[in-house]
ROLUMLUM-429194 format. One line per field, with one value per residue (C-alpha): residue number from 1; residue in one letter; x negated, y, z. Coordinates in steps of 0.25 Angstrom, whole numbers, padded with zeros to 4 digits, always signed. Each point is the difference from the previous one (the first is absolute). Example, Ala and Ser with C-alpha at 12.3 -4.5 7.8 and 13.67 -1.06 7.14 Angstrom:
2
resi = [1  2]
resn = [A  S]
x = [-0049  -0006]
y = [-0018  +0014]
z = [+0031  -0002]
//
This chain:
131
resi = [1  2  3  4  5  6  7  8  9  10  11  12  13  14  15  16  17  18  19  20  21  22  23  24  25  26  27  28  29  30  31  32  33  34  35  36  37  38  39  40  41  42  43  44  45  46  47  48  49  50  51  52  53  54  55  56  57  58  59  60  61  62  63  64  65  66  67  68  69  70  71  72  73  74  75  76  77  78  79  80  81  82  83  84  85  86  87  88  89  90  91  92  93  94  95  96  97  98  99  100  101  102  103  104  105  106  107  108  109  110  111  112  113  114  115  116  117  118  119  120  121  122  123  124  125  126  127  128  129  130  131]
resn = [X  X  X  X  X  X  X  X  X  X  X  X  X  X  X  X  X  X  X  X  X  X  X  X  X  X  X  X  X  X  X  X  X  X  X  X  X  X  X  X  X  X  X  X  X  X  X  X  X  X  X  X  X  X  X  X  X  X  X  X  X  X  X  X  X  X  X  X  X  X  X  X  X  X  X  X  X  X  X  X  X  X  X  X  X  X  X  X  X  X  X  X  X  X  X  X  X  X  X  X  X  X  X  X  X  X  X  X  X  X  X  X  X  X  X  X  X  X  X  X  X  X  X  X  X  X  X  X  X  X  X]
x = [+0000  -0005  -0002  +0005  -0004  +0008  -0002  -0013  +0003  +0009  -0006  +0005  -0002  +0004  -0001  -0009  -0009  +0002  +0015  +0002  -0012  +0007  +0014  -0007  -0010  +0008  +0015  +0000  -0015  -0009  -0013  -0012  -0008  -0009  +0000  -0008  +0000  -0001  -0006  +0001  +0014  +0002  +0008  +0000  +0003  +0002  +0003  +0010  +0005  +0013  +0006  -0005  -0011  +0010  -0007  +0002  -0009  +0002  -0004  -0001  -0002  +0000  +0013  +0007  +0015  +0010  +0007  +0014  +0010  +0013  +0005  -0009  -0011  -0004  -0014  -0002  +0016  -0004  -0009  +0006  -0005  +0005  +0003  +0006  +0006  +0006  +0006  -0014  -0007  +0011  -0002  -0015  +0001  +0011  -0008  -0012  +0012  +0001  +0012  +0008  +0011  +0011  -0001  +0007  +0004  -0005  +0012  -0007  -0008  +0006  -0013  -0001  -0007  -0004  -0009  -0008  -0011  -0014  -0004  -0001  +0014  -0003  +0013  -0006  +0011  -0001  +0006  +0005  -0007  +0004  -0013]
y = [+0000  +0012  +0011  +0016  +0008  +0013  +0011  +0005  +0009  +0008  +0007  +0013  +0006  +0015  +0009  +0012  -0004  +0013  +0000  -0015  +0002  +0013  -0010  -0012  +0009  +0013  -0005  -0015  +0002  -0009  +0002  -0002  -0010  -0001  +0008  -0006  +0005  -0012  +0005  -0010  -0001  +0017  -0003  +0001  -0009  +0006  -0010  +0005  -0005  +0003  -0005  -0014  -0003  +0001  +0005  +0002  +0003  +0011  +0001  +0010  -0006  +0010  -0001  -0010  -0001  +0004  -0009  -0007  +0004  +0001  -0011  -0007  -0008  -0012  +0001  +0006  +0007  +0011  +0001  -0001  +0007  -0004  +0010  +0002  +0012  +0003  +0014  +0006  -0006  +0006  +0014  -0002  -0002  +0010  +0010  -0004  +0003  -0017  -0002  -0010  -0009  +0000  -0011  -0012  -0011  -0015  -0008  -0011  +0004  +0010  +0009  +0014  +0004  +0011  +0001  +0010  +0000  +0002  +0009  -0010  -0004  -0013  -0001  +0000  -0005  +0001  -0010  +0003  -0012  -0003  +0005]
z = [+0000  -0003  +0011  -0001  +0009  -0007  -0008  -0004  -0008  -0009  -0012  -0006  -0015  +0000  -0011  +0009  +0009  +0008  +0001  +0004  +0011  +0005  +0002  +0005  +0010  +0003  +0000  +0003  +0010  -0007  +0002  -0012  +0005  -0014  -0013  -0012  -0014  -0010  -0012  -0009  +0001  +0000  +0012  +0016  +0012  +0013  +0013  +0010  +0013  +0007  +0015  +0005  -0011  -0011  -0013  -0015  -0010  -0010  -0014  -0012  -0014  -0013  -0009  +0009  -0001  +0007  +0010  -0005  +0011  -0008  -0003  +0009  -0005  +0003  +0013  +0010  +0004  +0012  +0012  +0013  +0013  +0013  +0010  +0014  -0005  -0016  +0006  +0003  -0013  -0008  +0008  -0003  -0014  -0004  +0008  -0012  -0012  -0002  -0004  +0008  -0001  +0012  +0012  -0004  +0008  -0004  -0001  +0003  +0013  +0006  -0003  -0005  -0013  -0011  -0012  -0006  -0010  -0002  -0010  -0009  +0001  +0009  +0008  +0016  +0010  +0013  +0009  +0016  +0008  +0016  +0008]
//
């Protein structure tokens, strides 16, 4: 049987390097950890890390597409963040001019929810957890 110990990871692809490391870092409170410039790919790869360890890698790549999000495509749908509190992140966020969707209910857990999305357009959800 093979054994997972979690999540590594989550890897990013944004269209400015700047703006996605301004959400990720001044909104959301990543923090940089490494920044490296690959020059044989014209592009950049910058290592954050957020509350208990978690950590997602954010790249830039000349010409790359943009992301699918109507009607959804097929990968990864959204990155959740859990949170003892959805109202102070949506305070946070709207004070930062993101956009956000109201607070929704899951029907199936009884928890509260909203979206947003990065400047890239990658819906983020944030997802009330019982501390």
């Amino acid at each position: 049987m093979m054994q997972l110990l979690g999540i590594h990871h989550v890897a990013l692809i944004g269209a400015d390097l700047e703006r996605s490391k301004h959400f990720y870092v001044e909104v959301l409170g990543f923090r940089v950890v490494a920044e490296h410039h690959r020059p044989a790919r014209d592009s950049w790869k910058v290592d954050l890390q957020g509350p208990g360890g978690m950590q997602l890698e954010l790249f830039t790549f000349p010409g790359a597409p943009p992301r699918p999000s109507r009607p959804e495509a097929q990968g990864l749908r959204h990155l959740a963040f859990a949170t003892p509190n959805v109202e102070a992140c949506r305070v946070r966020l709207e004070a930062h001019r993101v956009a956000c969707e109201e607070v929704r209910v899951d029907e199936y857990t009884g928890r509260r929810f909203f979206f947003c999305a990065d400047p890239d357009g990658l819906p983020i959800e944030f997802y009330e957890v019982v501390k």
